[in-house]
Structure formats: structure tokens, C-alpha cells
N, C-alpha and C positions, 0 to 999 in steps of 0.2 A: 254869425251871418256875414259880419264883414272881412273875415278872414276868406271866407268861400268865394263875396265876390271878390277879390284881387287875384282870383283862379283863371278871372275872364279873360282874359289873352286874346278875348275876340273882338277877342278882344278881341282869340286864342286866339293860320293857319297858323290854330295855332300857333307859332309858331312857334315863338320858342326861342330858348336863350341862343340859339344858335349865331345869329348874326354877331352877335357880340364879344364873341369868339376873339375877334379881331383887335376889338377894345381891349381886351382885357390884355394882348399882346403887348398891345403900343402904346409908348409913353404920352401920346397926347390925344385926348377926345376930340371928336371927328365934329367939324364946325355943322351949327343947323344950317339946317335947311328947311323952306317952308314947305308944306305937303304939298303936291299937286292937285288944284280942285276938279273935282269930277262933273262935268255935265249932267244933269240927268233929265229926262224926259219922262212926261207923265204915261202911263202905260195901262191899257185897257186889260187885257189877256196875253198867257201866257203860252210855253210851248205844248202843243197838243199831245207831243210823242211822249214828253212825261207825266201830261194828265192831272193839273194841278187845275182847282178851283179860280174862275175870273179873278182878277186880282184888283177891279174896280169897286169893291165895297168901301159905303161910307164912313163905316164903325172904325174905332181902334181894337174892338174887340174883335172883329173882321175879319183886321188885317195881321191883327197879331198872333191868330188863328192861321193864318196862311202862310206865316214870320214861323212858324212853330212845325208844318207838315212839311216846307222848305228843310227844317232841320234835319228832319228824321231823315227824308228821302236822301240828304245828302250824307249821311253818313251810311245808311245802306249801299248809297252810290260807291263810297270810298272803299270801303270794306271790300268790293268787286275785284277791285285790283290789287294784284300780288304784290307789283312792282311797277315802278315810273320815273320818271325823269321830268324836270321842269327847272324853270330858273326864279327862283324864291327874289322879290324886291322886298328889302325889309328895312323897317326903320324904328327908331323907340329912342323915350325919354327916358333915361339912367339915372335916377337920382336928381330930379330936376333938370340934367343935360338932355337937350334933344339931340342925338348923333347922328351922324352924316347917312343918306340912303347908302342899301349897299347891296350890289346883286349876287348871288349865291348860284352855281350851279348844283342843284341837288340830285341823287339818287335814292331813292328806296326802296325797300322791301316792307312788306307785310310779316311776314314769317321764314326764321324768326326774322324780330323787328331791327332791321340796319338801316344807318342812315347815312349816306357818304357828303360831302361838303368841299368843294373850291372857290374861295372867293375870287371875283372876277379883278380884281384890281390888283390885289396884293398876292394872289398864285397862296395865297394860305387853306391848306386843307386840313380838314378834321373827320372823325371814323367812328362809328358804333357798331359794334354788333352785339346782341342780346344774348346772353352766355360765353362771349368770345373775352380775351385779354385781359378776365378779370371783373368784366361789366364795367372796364375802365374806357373812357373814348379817347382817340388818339389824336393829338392836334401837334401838327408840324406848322409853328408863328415861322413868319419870314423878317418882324420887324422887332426893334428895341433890346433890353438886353435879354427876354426870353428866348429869343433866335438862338444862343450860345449854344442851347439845350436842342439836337433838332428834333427829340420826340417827347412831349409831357402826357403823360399816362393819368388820368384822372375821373376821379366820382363823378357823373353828368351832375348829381344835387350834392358838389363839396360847394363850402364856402369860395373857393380858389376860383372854382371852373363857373361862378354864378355872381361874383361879383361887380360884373359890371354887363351883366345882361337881365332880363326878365323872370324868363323860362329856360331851364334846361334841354337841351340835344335831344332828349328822348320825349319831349313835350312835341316834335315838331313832324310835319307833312298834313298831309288833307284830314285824312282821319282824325289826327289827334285835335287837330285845330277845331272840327266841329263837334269831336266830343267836349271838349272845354266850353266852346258857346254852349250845348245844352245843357252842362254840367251849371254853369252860373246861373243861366234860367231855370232850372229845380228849385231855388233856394223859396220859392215864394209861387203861389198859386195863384196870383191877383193880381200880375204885373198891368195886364190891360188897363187897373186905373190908376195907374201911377204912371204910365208914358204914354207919349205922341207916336205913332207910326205912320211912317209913309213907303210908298211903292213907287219906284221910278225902275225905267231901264237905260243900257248905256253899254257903250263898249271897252269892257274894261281888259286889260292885256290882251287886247285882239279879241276878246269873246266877247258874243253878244250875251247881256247881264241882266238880273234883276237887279236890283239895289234897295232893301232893305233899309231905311232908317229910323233909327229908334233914339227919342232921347229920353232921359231919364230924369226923375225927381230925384233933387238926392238926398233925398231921406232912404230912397231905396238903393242909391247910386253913388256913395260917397269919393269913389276914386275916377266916373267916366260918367260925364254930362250927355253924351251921345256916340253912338255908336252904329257905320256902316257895314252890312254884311253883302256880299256880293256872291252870286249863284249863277254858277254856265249854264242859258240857258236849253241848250241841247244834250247835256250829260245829266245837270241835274248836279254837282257838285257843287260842295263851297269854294272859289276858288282864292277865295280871301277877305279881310278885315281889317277897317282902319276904327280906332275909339280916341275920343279925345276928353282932356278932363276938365276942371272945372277951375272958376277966377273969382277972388272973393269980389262981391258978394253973391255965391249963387248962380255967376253966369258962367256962361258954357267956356272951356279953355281953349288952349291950340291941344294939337297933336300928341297922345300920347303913344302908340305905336298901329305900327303899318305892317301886316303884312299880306302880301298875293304873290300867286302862283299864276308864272307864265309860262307859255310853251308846253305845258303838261303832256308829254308821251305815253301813253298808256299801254302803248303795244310793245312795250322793248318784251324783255323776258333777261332778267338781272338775273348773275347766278352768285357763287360765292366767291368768285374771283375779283365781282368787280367790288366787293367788300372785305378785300384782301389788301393790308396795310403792306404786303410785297407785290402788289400788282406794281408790275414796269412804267404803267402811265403813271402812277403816283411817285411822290417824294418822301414817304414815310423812312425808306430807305435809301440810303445812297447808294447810288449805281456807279 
């Protein structure tokens, strides 16, 4: 059981060891920073165009009932799209280090599954594609002494390309991020009497949100004392997840990772160019 829940990434969008990509380049861990606190506001009802039950019940069983129809819908939501664009904010504790937020310009596809990456600060890009180069991802670092190399070709789940991030590359976008929440909540049939739930709304990366939170006993919850899920609410997606963990004795911790999806374009139409490590906009190769 407690191998499964350290699955939860939602800990998952999910996201995924992706961010840390960068980490794992440079020679120095990226200084904390405290999370940003979210406002929320108590909230009657929801959006009508997606048709979810009031969300003003009094029960935890209620509301964790409607924690749970949020799920599904938003992974049927994800599934929708082929491909998208957005800019991932991600942040996560490494081994007890809380590392620096870090924004991510991403692209994906659905089928097959590719997922492209430029980090916004350090111009460092990374490349998947599912059946392509091996099922190796391609990550061109711009800092420390990995730069020497300018392309390392690597297993998304090696020791090398994961340690010093969460989740791996192929862990991450909308989808995968809310398969991982429902994936954690399988493990047990009875969560209702083991957590608090609450319902707030809020604007979160420019969307108007539900906010989801849930904290946890940790008897059922040994690695994350509470956890936000946050749902657009005119698409119906998840568009991210922040969990934090716990301080002895028992009490709730700071931050243990962050991740949401902003900007979400859902109308591009990605073909396989732009998941082509000789695309001219990229660096994969020298020009």
C-alpha cells in the first residue's frame, strides 16, 4: 500500500520528474521558496455546462463523492485532446530540498505519446517521443559540467534521468497527472472516514477553479498530510496539484510539490515536426 501511495504525484499534473531535469544538470540545488498561498472562497455550485452535482453538501462523504466525479470527468476531459500547449509551474521537494519554482514551456501529444520541454530561465530543452530514438528522451543542459555533452540520450525511469526529480518525463501533462490522482485513490474503498474535504473556488493560472482539499490521516497518508486539486471550471480539466507532507508529531508539513498548468491551448494541431530533435527552433542540434 505504501509503495502505491508515493504514486500520488498529485500529487501527480502529474507531473512528473520533468522539472528537474534542470537539477539534475547543475551543480547547485535551486534555493526554496515558500509556495504561494491560494485564496479560496466558499462556493455554492458549480459550472452548469458541465453538469456536476451542488457542491454545497454537508458530508465528507458528499463531498468526496463529488472529489471523485470531478476525477473521472477530468480525465475523460484530457483524453479529448490530441495535443496542447501550456506553461507547466512546477516545484518539488528532492530529498528533503525544496527546489526553486520553475516555469516550463510545454507541448504535447496524445498519440503517440511526445512530450517537448524548454525551461523558461535556462533556454534548457528536453524531447520524448514514444517509439522514437530508442524510447530514450533527449535533454540538451545549458549549465555545469553536463553542458560539455550537448545531447544525453536517456531511459525516462534510469537511475541517472530520476535522480533528482519525483517522476519521470513520461509521467507528465493533464492526462497522466489525473490518472495518477485516481490511481492513488484506488488503493482503499473508505477514504471518506479517514479525511476532511472541503470545496472552495478561486482563480487559479487565470481560470476560474474549483479547489478540492483534502487532508489525510496518516495512517492512510504516510508521505502527504494534505493535498489541493484544482479543476477549470469551464473545461472540466484538472489543471493542477499542489501536496504537502507531514512534521513530527503528526502535524501537517510545508510543501512537498507543486504542479499547474497555465495557458493551456488546446486548439494548436502539433504534428511531428514539432517533436523533431532537428526542428530549427530547437537546439538539439547545432546549426
Amino acid at each position: 500500500m505504501v509503495s502505491k501511495i508515493k504514486v500520488m504525484g498529485c500529487a501527480i499534473f502529474s507531473a512528473a520528474c520533468i522539472g528537474a531535469y534542470s537539477h539534475f544538470f547543475d551543480e547547485g540545488a535551486g534555493a526554496a521558496l515558500p509556495p504561494e498561498a491560494v485564496t479560496v472562497a466558499a462556493v455554492e455550485s458549480v459550472s452548469p455546462e458541465i453538469g456536476y452535482p451542488s457542491l454545497n453538501a454537508s458530508s465528507v462523504k458528499a463531498k468526496f463523492s463529488d472529489f471523485q466525479l470531478r476525477l473521472t470527468t477530468a480525465e475523460a476531459k484530457a483524453a479529448e485532446y490530441q495535443s496542447y500547449t501550456a506553461m507547466l509551474e512546477l516545484q518539488e521537494d528532492v530529498r528533503g530540498n525544496l527546489q526553486g519554482r520553475e516555469n516550463i514551456n510545454v507541448k504535447f501529444r496524445r498519440e503517440p505519446f511526445s512530450v517537448y520541454m524548454r525551461w523558461e530561465d535556462k533556454d534548457q530543452e528536453a524531447l520524448f517521443v514514444d517509439g522514437r530514438n530508442d524510447n530514450r528522451m533527449l535533454v540538451r543542459p545549458t549549465k555545469a559540467l553536463a553542458a560539455l555533452r550537448r545531447v544525453w540520450r536517456l531511459d525516462p525511469e534510469s537511475r541517472m534521468a530520476r535522480q533528482n526529480c519525483r517522476y519521470p518525463m513520461t509521467d507528465s501533462g493533464l492526462e497522466k497527472l489525473v490518472m495518477r490522482t485516481r490511481e492513488f485513490f484506488k488503493v482503499r474503498d473508505d477514504w471518506a472516514e479517514h479525511v476532511e474535504c472541503s470545496v472552495s473556488s478561486d482563480n487559479v493560472a487565470e481560470i476560474d477553479a474549483s479547489v478540492f482539499e483534502i487532508h489525510f490521516e496518516k495512517t492512510v497518508s504516510p508521505d502527504f498530510s494534505r493535498s489541493r486539486y484544482f479543476f477549470d471550471e469551464e473545461r472540466g480539466l484538472m489543471i493542477g496539484v499542489e501536496s504537502y507532507g507531514w512534521t513530527e508529531p503528526g502535524k501537517a508539513g510545508s510543501l512537498v510539490e507543486r504542479y499547474v498548468y497555465h495557458s493551456i491551448d488546446t486548439g494548436v494541431d502539433l504534428e511531428d515536426g514539432d517533436f523533431d530533435h532537428e526542428n530549427p527552433a530547437y537546439a538539439f542540434v547545432a546549426q
